[in-house]
C-alpha positions in Angstrom: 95.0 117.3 153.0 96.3 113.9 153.1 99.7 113.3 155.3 102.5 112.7 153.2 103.6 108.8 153.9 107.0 108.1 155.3 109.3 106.3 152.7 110.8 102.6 153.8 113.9 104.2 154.3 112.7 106.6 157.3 110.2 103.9 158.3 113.6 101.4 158.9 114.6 100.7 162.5 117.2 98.4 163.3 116.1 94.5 164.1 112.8 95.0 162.4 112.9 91.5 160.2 110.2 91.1 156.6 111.5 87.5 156.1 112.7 84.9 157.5 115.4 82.5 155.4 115.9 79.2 156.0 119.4 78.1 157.6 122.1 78.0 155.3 123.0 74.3 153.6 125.8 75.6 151.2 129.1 75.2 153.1 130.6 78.2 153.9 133.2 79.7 151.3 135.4 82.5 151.8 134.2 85.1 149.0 137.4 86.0 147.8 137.3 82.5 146.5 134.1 83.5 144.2 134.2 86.9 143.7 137.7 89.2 142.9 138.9 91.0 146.2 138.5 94.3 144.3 134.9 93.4 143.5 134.0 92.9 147.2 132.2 95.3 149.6 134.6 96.9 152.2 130.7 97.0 154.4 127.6 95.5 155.1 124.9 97.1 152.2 122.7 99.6 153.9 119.3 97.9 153.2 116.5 99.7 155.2 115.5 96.7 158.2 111.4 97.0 158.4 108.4 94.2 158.5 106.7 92.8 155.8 103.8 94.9 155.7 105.7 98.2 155.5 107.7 96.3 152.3 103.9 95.5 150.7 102.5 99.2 151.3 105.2 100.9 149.7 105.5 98.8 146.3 101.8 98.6 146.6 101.5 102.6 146.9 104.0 103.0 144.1 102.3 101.0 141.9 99.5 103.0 142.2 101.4 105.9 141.2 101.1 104.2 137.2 98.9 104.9 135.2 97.7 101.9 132.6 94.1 100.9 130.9 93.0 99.4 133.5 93.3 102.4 135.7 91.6 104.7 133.8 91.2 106.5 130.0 93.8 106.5 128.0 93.6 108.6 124.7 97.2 108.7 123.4 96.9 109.2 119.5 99.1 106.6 117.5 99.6 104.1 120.1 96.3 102.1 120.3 95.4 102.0 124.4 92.8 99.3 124.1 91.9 97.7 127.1 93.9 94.0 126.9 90.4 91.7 127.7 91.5 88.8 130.5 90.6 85.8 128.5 93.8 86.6 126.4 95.9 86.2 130.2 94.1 83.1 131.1 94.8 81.7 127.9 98.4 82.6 127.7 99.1 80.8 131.2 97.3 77.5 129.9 100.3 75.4 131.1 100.6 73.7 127.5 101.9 77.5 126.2 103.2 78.6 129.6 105.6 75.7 130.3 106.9 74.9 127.0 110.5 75.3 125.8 112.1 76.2 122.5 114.1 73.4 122.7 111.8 70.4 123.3 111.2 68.4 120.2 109.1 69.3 117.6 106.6 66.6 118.0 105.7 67.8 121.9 105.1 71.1 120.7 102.6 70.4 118.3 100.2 72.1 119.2 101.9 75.5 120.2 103.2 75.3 116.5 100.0 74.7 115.1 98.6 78.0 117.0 101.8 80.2 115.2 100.5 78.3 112.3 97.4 79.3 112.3 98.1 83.1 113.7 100.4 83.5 110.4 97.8 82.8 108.1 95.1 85.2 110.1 97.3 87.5 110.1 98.1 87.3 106.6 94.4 86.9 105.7 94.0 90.3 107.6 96.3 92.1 105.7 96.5 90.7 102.5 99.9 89.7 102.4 101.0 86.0 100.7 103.2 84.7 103.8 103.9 86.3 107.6 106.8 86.0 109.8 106.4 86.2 113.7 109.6 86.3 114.5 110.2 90.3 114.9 109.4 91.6 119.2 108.1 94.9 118.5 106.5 97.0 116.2 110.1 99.3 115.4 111.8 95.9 115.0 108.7 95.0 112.4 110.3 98.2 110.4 113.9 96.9 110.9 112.8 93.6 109.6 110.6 94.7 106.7 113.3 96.8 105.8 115.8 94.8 105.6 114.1 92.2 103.6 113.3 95.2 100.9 116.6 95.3 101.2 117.7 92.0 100.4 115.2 91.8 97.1 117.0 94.8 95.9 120.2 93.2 96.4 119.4 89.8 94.9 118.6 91.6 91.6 121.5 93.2 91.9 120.4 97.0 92.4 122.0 99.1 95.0 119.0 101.3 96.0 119.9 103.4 99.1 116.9 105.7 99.5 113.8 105.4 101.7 111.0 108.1 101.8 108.7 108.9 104.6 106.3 111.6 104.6 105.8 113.9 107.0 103.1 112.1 108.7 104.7 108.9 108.8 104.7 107.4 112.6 108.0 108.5 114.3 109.7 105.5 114.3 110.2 105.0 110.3 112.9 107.6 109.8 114.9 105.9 112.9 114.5 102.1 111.3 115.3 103.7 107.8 118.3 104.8 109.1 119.3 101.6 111.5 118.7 99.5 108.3 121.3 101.4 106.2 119.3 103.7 103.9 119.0 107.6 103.6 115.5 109.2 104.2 113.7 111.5 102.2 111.2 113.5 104.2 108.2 114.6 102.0 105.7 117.2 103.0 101.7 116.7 102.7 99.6 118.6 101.2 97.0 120.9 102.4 94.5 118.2 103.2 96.6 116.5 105.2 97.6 113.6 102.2 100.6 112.8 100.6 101.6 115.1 98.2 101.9 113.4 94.9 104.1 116.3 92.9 106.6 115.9 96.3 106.6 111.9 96.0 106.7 112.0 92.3 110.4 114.6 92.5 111.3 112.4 95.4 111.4 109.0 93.3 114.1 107.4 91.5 116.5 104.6 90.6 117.7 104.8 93.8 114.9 104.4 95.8 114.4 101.5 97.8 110.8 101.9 99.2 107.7 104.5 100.7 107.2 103.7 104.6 103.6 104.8 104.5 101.0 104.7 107.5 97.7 104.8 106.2 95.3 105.6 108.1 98.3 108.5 109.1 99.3 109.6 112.1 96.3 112.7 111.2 94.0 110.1 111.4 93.3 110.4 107.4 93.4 107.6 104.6 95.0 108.2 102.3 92.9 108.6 99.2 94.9 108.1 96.5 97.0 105.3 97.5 96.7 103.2 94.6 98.1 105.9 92.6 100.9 106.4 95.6 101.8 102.5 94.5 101.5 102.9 90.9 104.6 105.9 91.7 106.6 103.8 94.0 106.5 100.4 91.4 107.0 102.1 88.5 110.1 103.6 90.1 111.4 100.0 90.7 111.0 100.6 94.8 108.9 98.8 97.2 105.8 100.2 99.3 106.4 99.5 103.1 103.1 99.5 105.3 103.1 100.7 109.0 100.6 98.6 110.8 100.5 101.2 113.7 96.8 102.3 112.8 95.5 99.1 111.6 92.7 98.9 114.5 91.5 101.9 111.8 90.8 99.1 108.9 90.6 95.8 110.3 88.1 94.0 108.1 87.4 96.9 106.0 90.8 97.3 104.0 93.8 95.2 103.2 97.6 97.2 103.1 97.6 94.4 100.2 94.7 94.9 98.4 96.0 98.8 98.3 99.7 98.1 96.8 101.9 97.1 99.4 104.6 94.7 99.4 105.4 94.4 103.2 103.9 94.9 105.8 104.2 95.0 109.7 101.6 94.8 112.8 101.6 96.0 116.4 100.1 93.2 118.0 100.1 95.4 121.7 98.1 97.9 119.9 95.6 96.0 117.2 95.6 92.8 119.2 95.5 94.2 123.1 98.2 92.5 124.2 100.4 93.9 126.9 101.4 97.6 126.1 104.6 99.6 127.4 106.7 98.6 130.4 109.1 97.9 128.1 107.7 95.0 126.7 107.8 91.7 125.1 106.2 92.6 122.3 105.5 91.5 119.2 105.4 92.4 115.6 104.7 90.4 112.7 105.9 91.1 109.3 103.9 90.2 106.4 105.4 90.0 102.5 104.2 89.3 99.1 105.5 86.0 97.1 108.5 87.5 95.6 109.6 88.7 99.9 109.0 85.4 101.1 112.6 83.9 100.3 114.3 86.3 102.2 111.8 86.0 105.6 113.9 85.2 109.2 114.5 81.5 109.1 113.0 79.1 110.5 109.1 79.8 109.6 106.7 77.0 110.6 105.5 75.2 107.7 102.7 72.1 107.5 104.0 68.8 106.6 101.9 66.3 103.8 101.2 64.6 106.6 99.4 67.2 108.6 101.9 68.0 111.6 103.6 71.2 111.8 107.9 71.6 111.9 110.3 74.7 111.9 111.7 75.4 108.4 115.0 75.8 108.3 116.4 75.6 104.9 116.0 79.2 103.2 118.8 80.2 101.6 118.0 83.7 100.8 116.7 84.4 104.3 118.5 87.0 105.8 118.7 85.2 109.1 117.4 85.2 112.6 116.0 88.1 113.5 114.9 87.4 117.2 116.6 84.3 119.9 114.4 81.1 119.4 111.2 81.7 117.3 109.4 85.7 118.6 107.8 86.1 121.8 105.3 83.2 122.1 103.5 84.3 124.9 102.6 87.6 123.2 101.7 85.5 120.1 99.0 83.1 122.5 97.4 86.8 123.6 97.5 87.7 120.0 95.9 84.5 118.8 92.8 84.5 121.5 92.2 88.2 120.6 91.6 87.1 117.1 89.9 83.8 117.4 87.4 85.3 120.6 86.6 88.3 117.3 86.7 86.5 114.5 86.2 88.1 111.6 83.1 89.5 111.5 84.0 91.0 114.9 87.7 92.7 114.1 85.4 95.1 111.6 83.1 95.7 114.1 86.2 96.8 116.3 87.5 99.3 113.7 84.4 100.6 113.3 83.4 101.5 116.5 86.7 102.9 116.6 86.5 105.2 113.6 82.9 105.7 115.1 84.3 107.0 118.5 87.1 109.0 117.2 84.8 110.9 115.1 82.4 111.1 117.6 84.9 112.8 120.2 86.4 114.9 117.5 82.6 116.7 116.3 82.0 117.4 119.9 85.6 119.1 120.6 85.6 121.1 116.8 83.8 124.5 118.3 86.6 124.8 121.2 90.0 123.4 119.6 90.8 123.8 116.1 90.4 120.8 114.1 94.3 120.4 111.9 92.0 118.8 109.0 88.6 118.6 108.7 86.4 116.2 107.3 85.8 112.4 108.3 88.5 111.2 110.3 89.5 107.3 111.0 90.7 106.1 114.5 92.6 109.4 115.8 92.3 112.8 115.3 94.4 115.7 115.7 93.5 119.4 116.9 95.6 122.5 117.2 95.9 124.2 120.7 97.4 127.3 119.1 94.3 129.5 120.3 95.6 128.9 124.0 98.5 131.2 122.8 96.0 133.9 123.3 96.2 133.6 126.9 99.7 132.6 127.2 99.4 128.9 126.9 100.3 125.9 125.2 99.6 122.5 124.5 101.3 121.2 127.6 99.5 122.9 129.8 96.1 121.2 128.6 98.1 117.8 128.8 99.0 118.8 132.7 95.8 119.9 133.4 93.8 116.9 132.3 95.8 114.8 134.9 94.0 116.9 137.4 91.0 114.9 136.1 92.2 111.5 136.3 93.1 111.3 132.5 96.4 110.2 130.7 97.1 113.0 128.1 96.6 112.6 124.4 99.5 112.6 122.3 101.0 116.2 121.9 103.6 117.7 119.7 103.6 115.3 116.8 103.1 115.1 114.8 105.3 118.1 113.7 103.6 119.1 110.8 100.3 120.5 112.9 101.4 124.0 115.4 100.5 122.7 119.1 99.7 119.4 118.1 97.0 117.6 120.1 96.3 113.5 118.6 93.5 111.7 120.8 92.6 108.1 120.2 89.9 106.4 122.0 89.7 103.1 120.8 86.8 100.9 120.5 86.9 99.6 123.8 85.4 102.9 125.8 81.7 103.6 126.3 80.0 106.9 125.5 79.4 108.3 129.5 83.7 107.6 129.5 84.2 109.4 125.9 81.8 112.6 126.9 83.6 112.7 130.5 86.8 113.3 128.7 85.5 115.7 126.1 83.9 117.7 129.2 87.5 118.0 130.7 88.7 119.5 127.4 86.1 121.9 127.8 86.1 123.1 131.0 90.0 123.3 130.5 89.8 125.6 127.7 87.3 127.4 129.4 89.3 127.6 132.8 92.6 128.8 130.1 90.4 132.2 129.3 89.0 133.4 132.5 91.7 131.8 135.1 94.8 131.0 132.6 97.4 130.6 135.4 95.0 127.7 137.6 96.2 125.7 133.8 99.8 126.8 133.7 100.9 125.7 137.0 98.4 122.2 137.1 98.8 119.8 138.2 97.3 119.9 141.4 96.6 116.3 142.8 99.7 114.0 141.3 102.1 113.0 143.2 105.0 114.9 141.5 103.6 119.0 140.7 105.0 120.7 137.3 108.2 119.6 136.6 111.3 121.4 135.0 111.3 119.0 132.4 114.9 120.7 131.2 116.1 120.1 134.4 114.5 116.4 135.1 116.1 115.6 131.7 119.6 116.5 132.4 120.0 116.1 136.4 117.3 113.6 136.7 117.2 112.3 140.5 117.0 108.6 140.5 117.2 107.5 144.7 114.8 105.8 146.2 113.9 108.9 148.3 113.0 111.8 145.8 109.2 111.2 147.0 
């Protein structure tokens, strides 16, 4: 059993220097001068005095206590945990993007705007959309925006619809932006299949409503199959049909959110693209429209000149402003752009289908041992139903805590709500065979291990760091010092 290590606190003795600083060539002000009396400390800080190297072995071991891509598989259903390929960081810290600011003239920048340029329309291309703004830093901030441009459209033809609906396997953030954007949600349920369920949508619709937030593929991993009908209901109603691009990597090159009916849409560039995902971001994500949206984008929108160089347009009347400081995060956008341009198109198919290809793959091999929520052909994800761990007085969770024992991030759990002990796994194109049947051999020997030793599940994990949390507990009294291990 390995020693625990000694935290930089207990490893500080008094004297022991990491750093050097230079001497001093501000002259010396009294602080009271600078900084309210109130405001100052009444003692010296209590900063643990050690050498460098104990400094560089403890952030080093906590960053090792992360989990990310690169460390490892990373199944979580919904949120698209492609590995981000290296090419895309080299080519973001070209010193032409890296060093550039927002306000240098438009003529030095040519060449940055002619890359957002060109991104816009590939990214329109891709989805089917007429015009795309880059302006939005996340995918939820995509749903604001797209949202409040249906919103605008409505209002410039002088209709005051106040309703969005969202089925019940819509990704979790639609409700939230619905809301943040002003409108009431409708919550419809699906059917038995796992679709939309058209007699729901079609008692849900009226002069009130404003648009569908649809996510198709869903978050079950199912495309929709009668979507052009789903359109047909939304339009003749007078509303708008919102796309969630949060399972895009499902259709890339295959199917356009405008070919099927919608009128806006929105794409998470850290999922779809492999740029950087989570740690809080920057992020990025593009909102596409149809002609009769593009009045109302976030001002300014690049635009090419007659004379072939690129400028920020400014003058939109109808826009409904700035959405995001300067012009969207442009170092996310670079990643974005070498993702696409390294593919091509030929290539972003061949990335959703070995997606779709893996995820059904993974989801065959797991049916006999967890139930399958809706079975059939799946598309990127696929969800399954621990509820025959109940048996042996288990859950969900405890799979999820057990498979960190193995050196796995969990799947998804719990949502979406609609399926009992909810289990969504994703595995992206970008994992090999020997990784996606090392993962599916941990499910099994962990649903094996639930009926003939149930409790070596319940009380896993085993080999992290932190054991099995009160999660009640860590939620309401979390402990947040530097010394909690």
């Amino acid at each position: 059993m390995k020693p625990e290590k000694a935290l930089i606190f207990e490893l500080s003795k008094p004297g022991r220097i990491a750093y050097s600083l230079p001497e001093c060539d501000v002259p010396d002000v009294e602080p009271s001068e600078l900084i309210p009396s109130h405001l100052l400390r009444s003692k010296t800080a209590e900063f643990p005095e050690v050498y460098e190297v104990d400094v560089i072995r403890h952030y080093t071991e906590l960053s090792r206590r992360n989990f990310g891509i690169d460390n490892g598989f990373y199944p979580l259903g919904s949120c698209t945990m492609k590995y981000n390929p290296k090419i895309n960081e080299d080519v973001a810290r070209f010193s032409g993007f890296a060093k550039i600011h927002p306000y240098q003239p438009e003529e030095s920048i040519q060449g940055a705007l002619e890359l957002l340029y060109t991104l816009q329309n590939d990214l329109a291309a891709l989805t089917g959309m007429d015009q795309v703004t880059l302006q939005p830093a996340a995918g939820a901030h995509g749903e604001w925006t797209g949202l409040m441009l249906i919103r605008a459209y409505h209002e410039s033809r002088g209709e005051q619809r106040t309703k969005v609906i969202v089925p019940d396997s819509s990704h979790g953030t639609n409700p939230a932006s619905a809301t943040t954007a002003g409108f009431a949600t409708i919550t419809i349920p699906s059917n038995e299949r796992g679709m939309v369920d058209l007699d729901a949508l079609r008692a849900a619709v009226g002069a009130d409503t404003a648009a569908l937030m649809l996510t198709n593929p869903s978050t079950l991993g199912l495309f929709e199959e009668q979507i052009v009908e789903i359109a047909e209901i939304i339009h003749e109603a007078g509303g708008l049909l919102y796309y969630d691009g949060a399972n895009s990597n499902a259709i890339m090159g295959i199917a356009r959110p405008g070919d099927m009916g919608f009128d806006v849409v929105h794409l998470n560039l850290h999922k779809t693209m492999s740029t950087p995902h989570g740690g809080g971001g920057p992020g990025a994500g593009p909102v596409g429209v149809k002609n009769k949206l593009i009045p109302f984008l976030p001002r300014p929108v690049v635009c090419k000149q007659a004379d072939g160089t690129f400028a920020w347009d400014f003058d939109r009347p109808q826009s409904i402003g700035r959405v995001k400081a300067f012009y969207g995060n442009f170092g996310i956008l670079v990643r974005a752009y070498a993702y696409i341009r390294t593919y091509g198109p030929e290539g972003l198919r061949r990335v959703s289908e070995c997606a779709v290809l893996n995820a059904n793959y993974m989801m065959n091999r797991l049916a006999p041992y967890y139930e399958v929520a809706y079975p059939g052909v799946c598309k990127h994800e696929f969800v399954l139903s621990g509820k025959k761990l109940k048996a042996f007085g288990l859950r969900t969770l405890d799979v999820a805590k057990r498979l960190l024992d193995f050196g796995y991030h969990p799947p998804t759990i719990y949502f979406p709500l609609n399926v009992e002990e909810c289990i969504m796994i994703e595995p992206t194109e970008t994992e090999s065979k020997e990784t996606l049947d090392a993962f599916i051999d941990a499910m099994i020997q962990i649903i094996e291990e639930a009926e003939h030793d149930p409790d070596l599940v319940r009380n896993a994990p085993y080999t992290t760091v932190v054991k099995r949390l009160d999660e009640a507990t860590a939620a309401r009294k979390p402990v947040l010092n530097c010394n909690c291990g």
